[in-house]
C-alpha positions in Angstrom: 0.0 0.0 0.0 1.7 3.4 -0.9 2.7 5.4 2.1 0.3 8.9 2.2 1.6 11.7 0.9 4.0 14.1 3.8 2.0 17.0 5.4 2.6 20.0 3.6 5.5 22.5 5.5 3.8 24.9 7.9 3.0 28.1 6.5 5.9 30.7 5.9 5.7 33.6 8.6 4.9 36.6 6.5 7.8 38.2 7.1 10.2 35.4 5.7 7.4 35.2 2.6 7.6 38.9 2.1 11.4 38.8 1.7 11.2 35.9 -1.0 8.9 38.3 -2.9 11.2 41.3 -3.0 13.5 42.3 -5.8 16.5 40.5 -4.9 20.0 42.9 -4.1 21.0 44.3 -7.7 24.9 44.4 -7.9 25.4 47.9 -9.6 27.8 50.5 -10.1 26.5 54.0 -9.2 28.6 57.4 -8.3 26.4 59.0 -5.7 27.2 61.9 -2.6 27.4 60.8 0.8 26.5 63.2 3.7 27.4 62.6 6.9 27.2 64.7 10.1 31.0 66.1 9.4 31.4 66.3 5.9 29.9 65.7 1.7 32.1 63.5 -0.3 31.4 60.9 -3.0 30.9 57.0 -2.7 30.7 54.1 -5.3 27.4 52.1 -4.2 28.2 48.5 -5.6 25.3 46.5 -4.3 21.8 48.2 -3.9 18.2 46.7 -2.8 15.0 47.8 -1.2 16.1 48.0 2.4 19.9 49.1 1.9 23.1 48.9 0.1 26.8 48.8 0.3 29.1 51.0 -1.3 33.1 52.2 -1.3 33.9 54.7 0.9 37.0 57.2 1.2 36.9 57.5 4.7 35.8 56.2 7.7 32.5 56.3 9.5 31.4 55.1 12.7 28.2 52.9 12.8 25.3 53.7 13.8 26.0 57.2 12.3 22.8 59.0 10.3 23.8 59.3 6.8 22.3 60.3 3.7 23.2 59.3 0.1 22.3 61.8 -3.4 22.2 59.8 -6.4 22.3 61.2 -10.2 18.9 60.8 -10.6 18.1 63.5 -7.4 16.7 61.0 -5.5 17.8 61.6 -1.4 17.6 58.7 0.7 17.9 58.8 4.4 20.1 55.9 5.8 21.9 54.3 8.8 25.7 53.1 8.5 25.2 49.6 9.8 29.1 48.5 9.5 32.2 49.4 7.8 34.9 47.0 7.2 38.2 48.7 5.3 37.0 51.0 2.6 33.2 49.2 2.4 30.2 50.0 4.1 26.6 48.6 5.0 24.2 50.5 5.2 20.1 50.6 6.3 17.5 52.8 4.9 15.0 54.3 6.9 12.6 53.5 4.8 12.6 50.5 2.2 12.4 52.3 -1.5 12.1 51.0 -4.9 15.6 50.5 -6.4 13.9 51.4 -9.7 13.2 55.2 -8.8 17.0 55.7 -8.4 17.8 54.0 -11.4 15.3 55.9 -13.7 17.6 59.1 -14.4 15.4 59.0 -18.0 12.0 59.1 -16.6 13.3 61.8 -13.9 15.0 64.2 -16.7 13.7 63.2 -20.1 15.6 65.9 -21.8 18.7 65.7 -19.9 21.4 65.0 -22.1 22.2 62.3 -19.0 23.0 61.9 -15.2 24.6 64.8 -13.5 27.2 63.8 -11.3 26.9 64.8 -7.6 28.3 67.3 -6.7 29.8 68.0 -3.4 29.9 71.5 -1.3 33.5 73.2 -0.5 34.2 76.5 0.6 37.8 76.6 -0.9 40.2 79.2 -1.8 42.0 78.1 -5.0 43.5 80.0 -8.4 41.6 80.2 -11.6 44.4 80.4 -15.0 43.6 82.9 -17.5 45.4 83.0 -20.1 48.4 84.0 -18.8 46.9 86.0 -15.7 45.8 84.4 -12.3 43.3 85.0 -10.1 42.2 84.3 -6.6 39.1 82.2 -6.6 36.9 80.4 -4.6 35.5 76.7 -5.0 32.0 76.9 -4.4 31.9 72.8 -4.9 33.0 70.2 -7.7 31.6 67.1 -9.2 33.6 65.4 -12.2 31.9 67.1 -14.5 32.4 70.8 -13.7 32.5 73.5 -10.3 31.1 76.5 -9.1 33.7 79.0 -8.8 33.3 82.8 -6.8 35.5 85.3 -8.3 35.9 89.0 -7.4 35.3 90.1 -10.9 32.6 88.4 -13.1 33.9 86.0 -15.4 32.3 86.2 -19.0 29.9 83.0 -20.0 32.5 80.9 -22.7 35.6 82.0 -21.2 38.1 79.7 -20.9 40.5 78.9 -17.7 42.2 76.1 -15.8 41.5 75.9 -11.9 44.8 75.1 -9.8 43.3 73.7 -7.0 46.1 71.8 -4.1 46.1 68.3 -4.3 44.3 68.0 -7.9 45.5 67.9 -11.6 44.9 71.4 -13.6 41.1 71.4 -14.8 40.8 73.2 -17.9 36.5 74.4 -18.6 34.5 76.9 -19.8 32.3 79.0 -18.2 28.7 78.4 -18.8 26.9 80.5 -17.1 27.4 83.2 -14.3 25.1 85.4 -11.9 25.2 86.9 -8.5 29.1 86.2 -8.4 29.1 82.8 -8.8 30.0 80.8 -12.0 29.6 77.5 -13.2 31.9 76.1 -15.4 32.3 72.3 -17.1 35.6 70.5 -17.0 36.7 69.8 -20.9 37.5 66.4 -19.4 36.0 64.4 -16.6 38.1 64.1 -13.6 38.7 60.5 -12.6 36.2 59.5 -9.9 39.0 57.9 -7.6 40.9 60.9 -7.6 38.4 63.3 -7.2 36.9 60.8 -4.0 40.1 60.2 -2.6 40.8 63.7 -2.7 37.6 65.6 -0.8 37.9 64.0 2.6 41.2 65.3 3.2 40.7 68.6 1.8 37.5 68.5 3.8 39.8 67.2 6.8 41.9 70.2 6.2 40.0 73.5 6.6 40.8 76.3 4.8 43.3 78.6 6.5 41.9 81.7 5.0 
């Protein structure tokens, strides 16, 4: 006589079921800004689900700290720093999101000609290049894409200059647009993410002398 079929498993707690259901962690490779309580600097989020992510950091962060992460697409999220282990971090959002809102830069800016990079705040004396003539400048903030420079005389939109800026390569741009004192300018060429990464938390450690 065949043996009667086993009892079916007892039900999944709903919590356990609801997991199964979500999107499972998407292994990615997004640029976005990190804000802590002392400082902006950029991050490379590697790994990025509903409820968190992990992503390379520059330097370190004590856990349990209240962070918040900017992505390209404008989206803010709010998040915990869970654990950090060398240059990676895990970290919890306060709310669970939909991974698809931060990776829909399209839907967000339809005529964008794509992503803007994050750009990070500064308050940074530095020299702009001329020609042949410097002058003192301040960096209002940078993203690899371009800054926003302060100058004490306005600099026409089109011009062309190079910012020397300690600790950076020369970045040759063009000014695009300029108002109330402040100019924004585009790089001619991108500067490299690790550089510009590595480079913010110790200028950021560093505070202008002036």
């Amino acid at each position: 006589m065949a043996s009667s079929p086993e009892p079916d498993p007892p039900h999944t707690p709903a919590a356990e079921q609801d997991r199964r259901d979500e999107p499972r962690q998407m292994t990615v490779r997004l640029v976005a800004k990190l804000r802590t309580p002392q400082r902006e600097e950029l991050c490379l989020v590697r790994n990025l689900s509903a409820g968190g992510l992990t992503a390379h950091v520059y330097s370190a962060v004590e856990a349990d700290t209240p962070v918040s992460f900017e992505f390209a697409s404008g989206v803010i999220i709010p998040a915990r720093l869970v654990w950090q282990r060398d240059s990676v971090v895990g970290v919890q959002f306060d709310e669970r999101i939909d991974p698809a809102v931060i990776l829909s830069v399209r839907e967000r800016f339809p005529d964008a000609p794509g992503p803007r990079a994050p750009r990070v705040e500064l308050n940074l004396r530095a020299t702009a290049r001329v020609a042949t003539v410097h002058r003192p400048i301040v960096l209002v903030n940078i993203s690899q894409g371009g800054a926003q420079i302060r100058a004490e005389q306005p600099l026409d939109v089109g011009l062309k200059l190079t910012l020397l800026i300690d600790g950076l390569p020369p970045l040759t741009g063009q000014v695009r647009w300029s108002r109330d004192g402040i100019s924004g300018m585009a790089f001619l060429t991108p500067v490299p993410f690790d550089i510009l990464a590595q480079w913010l938390p110790m200028v950021q450690a560093s505070p202008d002398p002036g």
